[in-house]
C-alpha positions as CSV (number, residue, x, y, z in Angstrom):
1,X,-11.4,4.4,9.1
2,X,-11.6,4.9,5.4
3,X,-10.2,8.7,5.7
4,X,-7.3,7.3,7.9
5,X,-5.0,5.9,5.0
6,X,-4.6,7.7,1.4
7,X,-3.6,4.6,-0.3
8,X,0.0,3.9,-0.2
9,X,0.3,7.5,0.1
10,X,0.7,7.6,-4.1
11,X,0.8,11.3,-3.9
12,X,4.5,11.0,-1.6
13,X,5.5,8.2,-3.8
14,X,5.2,9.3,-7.3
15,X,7.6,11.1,-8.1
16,X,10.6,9.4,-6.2
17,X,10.4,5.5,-6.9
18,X,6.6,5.0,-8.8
19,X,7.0,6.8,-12.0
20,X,10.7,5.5,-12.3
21,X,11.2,3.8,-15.4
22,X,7.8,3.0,-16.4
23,X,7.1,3.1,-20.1
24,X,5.4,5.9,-20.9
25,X,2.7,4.0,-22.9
26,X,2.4,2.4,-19.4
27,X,2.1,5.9,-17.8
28,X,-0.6,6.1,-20.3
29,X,-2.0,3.5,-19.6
30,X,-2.5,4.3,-16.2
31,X,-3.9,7.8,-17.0
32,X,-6.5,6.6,-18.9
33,X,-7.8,4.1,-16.1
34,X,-8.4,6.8,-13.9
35,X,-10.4,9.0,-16.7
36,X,-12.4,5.7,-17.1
37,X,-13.0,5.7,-13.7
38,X,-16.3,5.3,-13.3
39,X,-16.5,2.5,-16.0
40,X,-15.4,-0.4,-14.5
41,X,-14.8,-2.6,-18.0
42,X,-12.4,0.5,-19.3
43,X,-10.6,1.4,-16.4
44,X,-10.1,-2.5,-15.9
45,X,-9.3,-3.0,-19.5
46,X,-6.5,0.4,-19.2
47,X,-5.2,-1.0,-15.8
48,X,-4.6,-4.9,-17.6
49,X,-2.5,-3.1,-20.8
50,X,-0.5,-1.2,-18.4
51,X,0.4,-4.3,-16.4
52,X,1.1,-6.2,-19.7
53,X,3.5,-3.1,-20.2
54,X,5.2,-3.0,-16.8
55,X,4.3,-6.3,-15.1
56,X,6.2,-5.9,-11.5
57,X,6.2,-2.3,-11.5
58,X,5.1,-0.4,-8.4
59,X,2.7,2.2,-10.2
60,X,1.2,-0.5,-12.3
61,X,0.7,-2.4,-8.9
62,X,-0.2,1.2,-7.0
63,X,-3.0,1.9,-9.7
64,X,-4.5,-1.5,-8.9
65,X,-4.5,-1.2,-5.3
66,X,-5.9,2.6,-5.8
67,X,-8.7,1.2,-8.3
68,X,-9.9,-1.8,-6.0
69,X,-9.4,0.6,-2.5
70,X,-12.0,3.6,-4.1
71,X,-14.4,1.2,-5.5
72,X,-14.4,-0.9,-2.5
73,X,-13.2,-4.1,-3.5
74,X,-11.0,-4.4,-0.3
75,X,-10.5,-8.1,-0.7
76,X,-9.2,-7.3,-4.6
77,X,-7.0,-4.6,-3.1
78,X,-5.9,-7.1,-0.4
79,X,-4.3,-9.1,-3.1
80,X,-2.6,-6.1,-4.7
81,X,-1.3,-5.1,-1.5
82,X,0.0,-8.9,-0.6
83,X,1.7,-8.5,-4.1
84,X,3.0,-4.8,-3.2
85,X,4.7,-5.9,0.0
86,X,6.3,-9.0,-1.8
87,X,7.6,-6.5,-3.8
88,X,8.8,-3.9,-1.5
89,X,10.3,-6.9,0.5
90,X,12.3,-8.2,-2.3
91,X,13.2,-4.2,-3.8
92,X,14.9,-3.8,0.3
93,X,16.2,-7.4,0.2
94,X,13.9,-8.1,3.2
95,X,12.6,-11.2,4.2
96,X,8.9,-12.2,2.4
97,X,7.0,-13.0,5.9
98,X,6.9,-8.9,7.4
99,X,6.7,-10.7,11.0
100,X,9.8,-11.6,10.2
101,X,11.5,-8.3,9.3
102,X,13.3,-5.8,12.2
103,X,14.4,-2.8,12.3
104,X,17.7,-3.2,11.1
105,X,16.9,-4.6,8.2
106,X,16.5,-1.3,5.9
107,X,16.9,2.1,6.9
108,X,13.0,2.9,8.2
109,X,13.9,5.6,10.1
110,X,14.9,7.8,7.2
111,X,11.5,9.5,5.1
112,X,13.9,10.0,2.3
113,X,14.8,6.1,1.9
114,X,12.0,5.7,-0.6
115,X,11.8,2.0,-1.3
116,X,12.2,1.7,3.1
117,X,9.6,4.2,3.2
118,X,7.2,1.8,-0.1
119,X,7.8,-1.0,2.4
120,X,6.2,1.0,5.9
121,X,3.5,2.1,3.8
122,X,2.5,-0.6,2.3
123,X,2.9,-2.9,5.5
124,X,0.4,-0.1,7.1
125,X,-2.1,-0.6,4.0
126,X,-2.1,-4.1,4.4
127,X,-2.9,-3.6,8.5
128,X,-5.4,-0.9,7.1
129,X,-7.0,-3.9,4.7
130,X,-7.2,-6.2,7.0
131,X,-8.8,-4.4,10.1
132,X,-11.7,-3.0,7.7
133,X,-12.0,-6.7,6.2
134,X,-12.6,-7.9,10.1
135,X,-9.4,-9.7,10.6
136,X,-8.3,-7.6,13.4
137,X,-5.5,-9.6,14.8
138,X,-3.5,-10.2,12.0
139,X,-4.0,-6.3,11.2
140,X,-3.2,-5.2,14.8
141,X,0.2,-7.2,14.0
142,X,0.6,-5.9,11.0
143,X,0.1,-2.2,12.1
144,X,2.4,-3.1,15.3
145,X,5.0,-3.9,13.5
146,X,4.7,-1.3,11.5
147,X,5.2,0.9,14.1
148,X,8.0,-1.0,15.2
149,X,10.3,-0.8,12.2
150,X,8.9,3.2,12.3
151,X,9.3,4.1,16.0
152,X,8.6,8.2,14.7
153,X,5.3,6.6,13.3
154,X,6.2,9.0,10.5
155,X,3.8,6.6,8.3
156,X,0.9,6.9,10.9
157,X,0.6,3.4,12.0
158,X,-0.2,4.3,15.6
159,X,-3.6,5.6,14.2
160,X,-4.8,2.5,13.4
161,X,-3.6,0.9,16.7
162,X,-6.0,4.2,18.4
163,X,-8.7,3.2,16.6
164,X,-8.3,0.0,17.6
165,X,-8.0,0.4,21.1
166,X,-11.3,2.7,21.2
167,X,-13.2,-0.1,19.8
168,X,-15.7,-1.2,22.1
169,X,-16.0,1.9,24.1
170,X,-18.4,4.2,24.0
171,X,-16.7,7.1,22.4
172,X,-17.4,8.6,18.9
């Protein structure tokens, strides 16, 4: 599964809602981490000033997530994502519990509706997380729903409800 999701799909992101009205030392901040990469102590040190910088904001949170998802700390990036999809909730006044949110609530079905489209993503990383840390009901929900606020699956949810469906079998 690990080539499935590109983490919160950062690349579709940036521009339109992440890099929004963070600080530029933030930015920098940020840059550096991933330079440090490989040196966890640095890129860890870099990540903590740029959430001193810009505590709530969704590339600080993003560059977490991205840091913990590469280096495989999936229960770390569990927590960012958790703290993502409070966010995204309360950015598209949705309700906090996502088993709790319909269709109606924000306007999914545009791609253009970025902070909508923060929220699908982000609900599909958190299936994503889940599934891959062996909880595979609560991430078959999650990815459902997904799915169901995004009927197009223009986020790619229904991947991760294939996958899960082949498990078992004797396929590749």
């Amino acid at each position: 599964m690990e080539g499935l999701f590109p983490p919160l799909d950062a690349a579709a992101l940036a521009g339109a809602l992440l890099g929004r009205d963070l600080p530029p030392a933030a930015e920098d901040a940020l840059r550096l981490a991933g330079l440090a990469y490989q040196t966890d102590a640095e890129a860890e040190r870099y990540l903590l000033h740029a959430k001193t910088l810009a505590p709530d904001h969704p590339a600080v949170l993003v560059g977490f997530y991205r840091y913990y998802f590469y280096k495989n700390r999936l229960e770390e990036a569990l927590v960012i994502a958790r703290l993502c999809l409070l966010k995204a909730a309360r950015d598209n006044a949705l309700d906090p519990d996502w088993r709790r949110v319909e269709a109606e609530d924000a306007n999914f079905g545009s791609y253009d509706a970025v902070l909508p489209r923060f929220y699908l993503f982000t609900l599909k990383a958190y299936a994503y997380l889940k599934l891959r840390l062996g909880d595979l009901e609560e991430g078959r929900d999650a990815a459902a729903k997904t799915l169901a606020l995004d009927p197009t699956d223009k986020v790619g949810a229904s991947v991760l409800l294939d996958v899960l469906a082949r498990l078992g079998s004797d396929d590749e």
